[in-house]
Each structure stands twice: as structure tokens, then as C-alpha cells.
N, C-alpha and C positions, 0 to 999 in steps of 0.2 A: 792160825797156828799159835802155840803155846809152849813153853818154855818152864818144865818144871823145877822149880824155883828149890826146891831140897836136893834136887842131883846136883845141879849147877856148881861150880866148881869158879865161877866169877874170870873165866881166864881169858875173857874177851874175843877169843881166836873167830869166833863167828859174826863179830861186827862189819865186818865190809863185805859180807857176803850178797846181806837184803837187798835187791834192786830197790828198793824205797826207802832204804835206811832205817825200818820201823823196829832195829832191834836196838834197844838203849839199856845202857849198864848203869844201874844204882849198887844198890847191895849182891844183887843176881844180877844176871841178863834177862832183862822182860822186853817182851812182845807189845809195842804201840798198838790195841786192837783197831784206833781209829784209821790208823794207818798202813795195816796191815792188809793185802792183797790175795793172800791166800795162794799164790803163784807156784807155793812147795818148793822152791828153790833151797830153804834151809833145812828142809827133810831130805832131799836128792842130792844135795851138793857138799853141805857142812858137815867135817866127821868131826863131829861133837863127842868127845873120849868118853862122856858118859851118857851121850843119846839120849838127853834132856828135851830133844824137839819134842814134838807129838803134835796129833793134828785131832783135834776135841772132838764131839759130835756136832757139836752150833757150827761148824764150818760150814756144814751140808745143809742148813736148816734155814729154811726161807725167810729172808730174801738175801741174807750173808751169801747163802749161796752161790750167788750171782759174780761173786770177786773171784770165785777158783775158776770158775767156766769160763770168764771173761780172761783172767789173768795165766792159767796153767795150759798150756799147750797138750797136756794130756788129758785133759775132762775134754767131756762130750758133752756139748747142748743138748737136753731133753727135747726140746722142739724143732732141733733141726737136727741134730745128729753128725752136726759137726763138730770137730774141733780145733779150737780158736776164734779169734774175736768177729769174724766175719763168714766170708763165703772163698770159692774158689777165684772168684773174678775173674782173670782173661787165661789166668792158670789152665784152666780147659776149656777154652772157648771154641777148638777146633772142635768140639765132643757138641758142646751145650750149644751152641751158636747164641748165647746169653746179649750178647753186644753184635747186633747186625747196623750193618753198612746204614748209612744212614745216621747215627744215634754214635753220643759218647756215654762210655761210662764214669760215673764219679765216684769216688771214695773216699768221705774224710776220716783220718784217723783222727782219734781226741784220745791226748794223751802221749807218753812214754815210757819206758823203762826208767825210772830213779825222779819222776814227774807224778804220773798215773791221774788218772782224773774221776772224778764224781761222775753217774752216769747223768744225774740233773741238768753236769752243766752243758751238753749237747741239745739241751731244747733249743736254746738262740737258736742254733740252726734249725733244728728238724721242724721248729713250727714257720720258721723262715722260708721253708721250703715246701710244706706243707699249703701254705696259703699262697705259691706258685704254683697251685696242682700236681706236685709231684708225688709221684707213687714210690714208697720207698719198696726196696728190694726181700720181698716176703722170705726169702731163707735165709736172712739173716737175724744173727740172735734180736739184736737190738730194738728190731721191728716190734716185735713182741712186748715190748717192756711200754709202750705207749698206750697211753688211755683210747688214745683215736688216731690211726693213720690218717686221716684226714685235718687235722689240726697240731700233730707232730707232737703233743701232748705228752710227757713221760710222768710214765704209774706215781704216784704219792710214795708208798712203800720202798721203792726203792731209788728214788733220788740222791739220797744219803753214800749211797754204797761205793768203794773207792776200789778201781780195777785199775792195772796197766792199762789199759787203753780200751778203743770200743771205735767200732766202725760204721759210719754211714753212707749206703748206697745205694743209687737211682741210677737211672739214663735220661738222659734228656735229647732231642734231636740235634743234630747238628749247625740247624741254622740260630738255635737257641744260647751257643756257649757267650756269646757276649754278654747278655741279660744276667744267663747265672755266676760270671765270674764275678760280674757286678753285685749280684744277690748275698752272692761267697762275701765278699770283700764289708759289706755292710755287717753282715751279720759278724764278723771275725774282729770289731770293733769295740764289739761288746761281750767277747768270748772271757770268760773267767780263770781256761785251760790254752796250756799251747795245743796244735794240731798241724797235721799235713796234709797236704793234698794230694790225691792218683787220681789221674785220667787213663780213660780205656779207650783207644782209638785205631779204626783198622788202617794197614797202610794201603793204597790204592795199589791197581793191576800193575802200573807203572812204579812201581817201589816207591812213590815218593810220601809223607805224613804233612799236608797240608796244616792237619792242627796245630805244631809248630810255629809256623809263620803265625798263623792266626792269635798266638800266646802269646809271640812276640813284638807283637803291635799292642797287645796290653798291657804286656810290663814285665811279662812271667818268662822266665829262661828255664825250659826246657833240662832236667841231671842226662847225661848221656847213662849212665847208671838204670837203665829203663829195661824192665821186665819184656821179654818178648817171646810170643806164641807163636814156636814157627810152623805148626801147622800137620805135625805127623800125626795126631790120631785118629782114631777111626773108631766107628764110622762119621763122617766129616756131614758135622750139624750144615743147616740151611744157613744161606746169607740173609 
């Protein structure tokens, strides 16, 4: 986004708007382009009295690109067709049966609103996880952006590039959570960005979430604040 600099009226009313703070006041209001996310929040949100936003052609234009699709909840992935940073996850897993019995799912965010992170700095992990055999999750954007799913590798071109945030996810079996939270923990030592962690876990026939306890003996407290699939769609994926 850009900020034409002859409307501009210097009257600051759009600085606490940017979730990244990439709007700074000199003589005009200018746009940080290194820091700017592309998210549209100061096109959609700010009523700028003389509608000085605008949104260039190079937003769209490879590999910039990559900050709106990641960062605007209204772009669409070209490769997946979705929109936003990831997938559905356990959001319709009664449909997809994506996370079957047996198996967790993972999901680290990298990243935040008023943070946002480089897509580069998610390699620690993804090659971290990559040289534990894990299969990263093919509809997701991120996946894509790697030289090699098998070495977790991200593209040259677009390491640079600064989104809200970006997701990565696998499944791993369930006898295997101890090893990865370990793998997690290693690799988050040498992370450059803050991130969070989601686990996708079904609850057994008897209501009870074993994985809980088993977090618990690691170190990790369970938010009660937990997403949960109760089960009404149809038609009802395989276990």
C-alpha cells in the first residue's frame, strides 16, 4: 500500500490504524514498504478525508505478492483457493476426516498481528521437521513456497517477504508427541519470530482428551479457550 504524498493533508488520524505500525509521519504520512504487509486494513478501515490510500500495481507482482495472500483475509491463494494463512484444520474435520484417530495434528503459527514475521524465518523449523520425515500438509499455502518438502527448504525469492503471520502443518502419530514437542522446543531456541502452537486431537468414545495429561507431564497447560468440532456435518468423513 501507498500513500499519496500530494493529497496527504499530514493530519495523522491514520497512524494507529496499521497492525504493523508501518505508517510513519515526516513531512506526509508514508508507508514503510519494508514493513508493510499488505493486509488492506488502511484501504478498508481508515477514512482518510482525502483518500490518499491506494494500492499500486507491485502489490500483486511476484513475490510482494505473497504479504496480501498471507496477510488479507480476503485474497485467495492461487494454489489452494483458499483464504488465509492456512487450511481449514479441524474446522471441518467432521466433512474431511483430515485428523484420524490415531494421529495429532500440528499447527505453528509464526507470527502476529502488530509482530508479523519474515516467511525465511520458519525454516528452523520446517527443515527441523523435514529431517524427521514429516510430510508437510499439501493445501497449505506455505508448503509451496519451499524449494523441497523433503528438506523444508524455503524458495530464495521469497524469504525476504513480511506477512502477519504463516502456518505450518503435519500430523504426526500419536505415540510420536513426545519426540516432536522435544523437536518443537529445540528448534524454538533458535526461532528469530515469536509463534504459537495448535494441536488437533480427537476426544475418545468415553469423552475423555488423554492428550491433555500427556502435555501435562511436559510442561505445556492446555487454554480452556479450545476450538472444538462438534460433529454435525455431513456427510461424516471416515475415522
Amino acid at each position: 500500500m501507498k500513500i499519496n504524498e500530494e493529497l496527504c493533508l499530514s493530519c495523522g488520524e491514520c497512524l494507529p490504524y496499521c497492525p504493523m505500525g508501518a505508517i510513519e509521519m515526516g513531512d506526509t504520512a508514508q508507508i514503510n514498504q519494508d514493513e508493510c504487509v499488505e493486509c488492506g486494513i488502511c484501504i478498508r478501515q481508515i477514512e482518510c478525508p482525502v483518500e490518499a490510500f491506494y494500492e499500486p500495481a507491485e502489490t500483486m507482482m511476484w513475490p510482494r505478492s505473497l504479504r496480501k495472500v498471507f496477510s488479507d483475509p480476503t485474497a485467495k491463494h492461487e494454489n489452494t483457493g483458499v483464504r488465509g494463512r492456512g487450511t481449514e484444520e479441524v474446522k471441518t474435520n467432521d466433512v474431511t476426516a483430515r485428523f484420524k484417530r490415531g494421529y495429532y495434528g500440528m499447527a505453528l503459527e509464526f507470527g502476529r498481528p502488530g509482530v508479523g514475521t519474515r516467511i525465511g524465518d520458519v525454516e528452523v523449523f520446517t527443515t527441523t521437521l523435514a529431517q524427521a520425515g514429516i510430510e508437510f500438509e499439501p493445501n497449505n499455502p506455505l508448503t509451496y513456497l519451499m524449494e523441497d518438502v523433503h528438506t523444508g527448504v524455503i524458495k530464495e525469492e521469497v524469504r525476504n517477504e513480511k506477512v502477519l503471520s504463516a502456518i505450518v502443518e503435519f500430523v504426526i502419530p500419536e505415540a510420536q508427541l513426545e519426540d516432536f514437542v522435544g523437536k518443537i522446543r529445540g528448534a524454538a531456541s533458535q526461532a528469530k519470530c515469536m509463534f504459537s502452537w495448535g494441536i488437533v486431537a480427537r476426544y475418545e468414545p468415553d469423552g475423555t482428551l488423554p492428550v491433555v495429561e500427556r502435555l501435562a507431564e511436559l510442561g505445556i497447560d492446555v487454554p480452556r479457550n479450545m476450538k472444538v468440532n462438534v460433529g454435525l456435518g455431513r456427510p461424516k468423513g471416515e475415522d
